[in-house]
C-alpha positions as CSV (number, residue, x, y, z in Angstrom):
1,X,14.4,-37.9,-2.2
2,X,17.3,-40.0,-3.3
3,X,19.9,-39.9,-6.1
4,X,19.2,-42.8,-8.3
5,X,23.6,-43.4,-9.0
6,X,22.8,-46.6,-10.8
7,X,22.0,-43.7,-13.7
8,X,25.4,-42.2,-13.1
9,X,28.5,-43.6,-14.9
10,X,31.7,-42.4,-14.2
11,X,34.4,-42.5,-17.3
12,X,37.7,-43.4,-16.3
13,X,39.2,-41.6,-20.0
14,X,37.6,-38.8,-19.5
15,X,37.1,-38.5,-15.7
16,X,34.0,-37.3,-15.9
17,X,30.6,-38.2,-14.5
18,X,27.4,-38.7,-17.2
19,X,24.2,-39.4,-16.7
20,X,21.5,-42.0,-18.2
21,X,19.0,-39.4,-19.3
22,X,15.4,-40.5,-19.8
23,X,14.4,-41.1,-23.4
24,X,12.1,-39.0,-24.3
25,X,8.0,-40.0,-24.4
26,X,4.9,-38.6,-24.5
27,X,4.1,-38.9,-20.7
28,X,6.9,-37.1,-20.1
29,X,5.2,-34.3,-21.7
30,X,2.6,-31.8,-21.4
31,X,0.2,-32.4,-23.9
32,X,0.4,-29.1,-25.1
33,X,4.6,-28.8,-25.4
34,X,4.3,-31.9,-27.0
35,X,4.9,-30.5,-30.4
36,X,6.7,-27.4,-29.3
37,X,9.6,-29.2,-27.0
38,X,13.5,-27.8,-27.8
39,X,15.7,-30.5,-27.8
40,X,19.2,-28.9,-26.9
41,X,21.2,-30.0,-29.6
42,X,24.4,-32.2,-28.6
43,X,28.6,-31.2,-29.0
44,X,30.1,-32.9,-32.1
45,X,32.7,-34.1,-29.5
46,X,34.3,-34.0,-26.6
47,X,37.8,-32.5,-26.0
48,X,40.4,-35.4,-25.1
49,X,44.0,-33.5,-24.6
50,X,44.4,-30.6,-22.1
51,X,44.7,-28.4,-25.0
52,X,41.9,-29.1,-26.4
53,X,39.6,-28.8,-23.2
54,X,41.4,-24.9,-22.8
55,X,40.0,-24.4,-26.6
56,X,36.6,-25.2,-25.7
57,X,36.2,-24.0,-22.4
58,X,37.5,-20.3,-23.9
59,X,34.5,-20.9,-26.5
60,X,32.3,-21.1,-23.5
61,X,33.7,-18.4,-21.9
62,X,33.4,-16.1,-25.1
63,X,29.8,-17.2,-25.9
64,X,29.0,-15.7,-22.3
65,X,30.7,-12.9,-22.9
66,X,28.9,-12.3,-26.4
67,X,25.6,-13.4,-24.8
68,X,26.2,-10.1,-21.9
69,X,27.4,-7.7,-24.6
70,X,24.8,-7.8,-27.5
71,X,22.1,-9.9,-25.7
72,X,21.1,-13.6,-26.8
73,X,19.5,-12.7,-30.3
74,X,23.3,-11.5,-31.7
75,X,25.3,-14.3,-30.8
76,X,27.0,-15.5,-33.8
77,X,29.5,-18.4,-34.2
78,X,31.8,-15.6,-35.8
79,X,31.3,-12.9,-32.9
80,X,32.5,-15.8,-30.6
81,X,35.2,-16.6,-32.7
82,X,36.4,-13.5,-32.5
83,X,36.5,-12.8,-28.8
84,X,37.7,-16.4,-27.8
85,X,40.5,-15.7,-30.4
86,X,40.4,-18.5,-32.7
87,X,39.3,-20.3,-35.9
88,X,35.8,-20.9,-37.1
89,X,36.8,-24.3,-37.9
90,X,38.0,-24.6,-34.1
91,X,34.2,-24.0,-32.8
92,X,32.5,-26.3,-35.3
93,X,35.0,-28.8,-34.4
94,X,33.4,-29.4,-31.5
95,X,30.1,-27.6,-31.6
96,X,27.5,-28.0,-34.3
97,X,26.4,-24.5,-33.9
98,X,26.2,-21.8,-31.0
99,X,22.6,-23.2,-29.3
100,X,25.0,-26.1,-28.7
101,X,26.9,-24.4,-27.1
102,X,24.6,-23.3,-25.1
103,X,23.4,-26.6,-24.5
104,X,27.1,-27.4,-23.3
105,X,27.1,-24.7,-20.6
106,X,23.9,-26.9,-19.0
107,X,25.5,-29.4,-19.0
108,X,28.5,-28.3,-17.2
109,X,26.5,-27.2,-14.2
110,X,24.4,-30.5,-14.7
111,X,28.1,-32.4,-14.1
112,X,29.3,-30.1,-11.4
113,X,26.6,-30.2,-9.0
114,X,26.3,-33.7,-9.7
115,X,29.9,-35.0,-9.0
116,X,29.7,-32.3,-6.1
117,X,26.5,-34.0,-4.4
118,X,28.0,-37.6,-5.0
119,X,30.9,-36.4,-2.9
120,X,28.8,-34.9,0.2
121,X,26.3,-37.4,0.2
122,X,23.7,-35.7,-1.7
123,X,22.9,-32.4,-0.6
124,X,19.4,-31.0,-1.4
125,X,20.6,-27.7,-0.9
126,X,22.8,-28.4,-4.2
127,X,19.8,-29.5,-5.9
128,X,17.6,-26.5,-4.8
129,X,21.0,-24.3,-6.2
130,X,21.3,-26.3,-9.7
131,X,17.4,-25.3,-10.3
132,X,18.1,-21.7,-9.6
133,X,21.4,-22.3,-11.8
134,X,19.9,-23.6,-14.5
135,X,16.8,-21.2,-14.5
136,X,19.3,-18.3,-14.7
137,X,21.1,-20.0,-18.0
138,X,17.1,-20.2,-19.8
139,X,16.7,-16.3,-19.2
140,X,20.5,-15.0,-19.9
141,X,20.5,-17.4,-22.9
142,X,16.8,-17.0,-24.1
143,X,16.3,-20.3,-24.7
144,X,14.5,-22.5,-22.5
145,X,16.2,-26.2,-22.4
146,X,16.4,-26.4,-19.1
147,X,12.7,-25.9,-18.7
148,X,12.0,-27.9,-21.7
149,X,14.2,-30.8,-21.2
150,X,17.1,-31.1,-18.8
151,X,14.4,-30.5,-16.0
152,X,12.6,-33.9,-17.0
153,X,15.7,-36.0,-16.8
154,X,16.9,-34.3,-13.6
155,X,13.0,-35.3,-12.2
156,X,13.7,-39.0,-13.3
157,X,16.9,-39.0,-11.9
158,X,16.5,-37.7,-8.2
159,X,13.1,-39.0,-8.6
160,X,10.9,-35.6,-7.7
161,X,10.8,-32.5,-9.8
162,X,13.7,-29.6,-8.8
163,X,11.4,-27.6,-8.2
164,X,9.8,-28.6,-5.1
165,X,13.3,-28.9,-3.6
166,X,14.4,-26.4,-1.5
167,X,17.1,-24.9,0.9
C-alpha cells in the first residue's frame, strides 16, 4: 500500500496539507447508493488570522458538545451559537450550515492523520486509526459521509479501501 503524495499539496498561506479528492463518478459507486450518496457540504471559507481559526475551532468544539448533550437530531446553528458564545453571523461566516460543520470535523482528522503519516513515513497503523476515527464521527454525528464519501477518496488516495487496513 502506498501514499499517492503527488495528490497531496501543501499550502504555504495556510500551512496546511489538502488533498486532490477524486471527482465523483458512477464507478465509484454502488449502483444502488448511486442516487442516495450525501455529499458533505463544503465551509464558506477558511479562517486566515489566528483569531479567526480560535472562532471556528470553538464552533467545532460547541457542535460536539451539542451533538453529546441533545443527540445529533437537535443540533441547531443557534444551540451552537449559544454554547461557543458568539454571533449567528460568526458561524455562517464560515459555515453554510451545521452538517458543514460536521463535514469540517472530517476533515480535520482527514488532515491530521495525513500530515502525521507524511511525517513517519506512512504508518498503516494511522490509516487503520483514521478508519476507526472516522467511523466513530458517522455514528456520534448520525450522518454517514465518511461512509458515503470521504472513504472513496481516501481508497483512491492510498490506493486500497481503509478498511482492509489494519493494526
Amino acid at each position: 500500500m502506498n501514499l499517492d503524495a503527488n495528490r497531496i499539496v501543501f499550502d504555504d498561506r495556510s500551512q496546511s496539507f489538502f488533498c486532490e479528492w477524486p471527482r465523483l463518478s458512477t464507478e465509484m459507486l454502488v449502483p444502488s447508493a448511486q442516487a442516495e450518496i450525501d455529499i458533505p457540504p463544503r465551509a464558506r471559507k477558511q479562517p486566515k488570522q489566528t483569531r479567526s481559526k480560535i472562532l471556528v475551532q470553538s464552533i467545532k468544539e460547541a457542535t460536539l458538545i451539542v451533538v453529546d448533550r441533545y443527540g445529533t437530531h437537535d443540533v441547531q446553528a443557534s444551540t451552537i451559537c449559544e454554547v461557543a458564545g458568539i454571533a449567528m453571523g460568526s458561524l455562517y461566516q464560515y459555515f453554510v450550515n451545521v452538517e458543514s460543520i460536521f463535514a469540517s470535523l472530517y476533515e480535520d482528522h482527514i488532515k491530521a492523520t495525513l500530515a502525521q503519516a507524511l511525517e513517519q513515513d506512512y504508518s498503516t497503523k494511522l490509516l487503520a486509526e483514521l478508519h476507526a476515527t472516522l467511523r466513530e464521527l458517522d455514528e456520534r454525528l448520525g450522518v454517514s459521509y465518511y461512509r458515503q464519501f470521504y472513504s472513496k477518496g481516501l481508497n483512491n488516495l492510498f490506493g486500497v479501501p481503509l478498511h482492509t487496513v489494519t493494526h
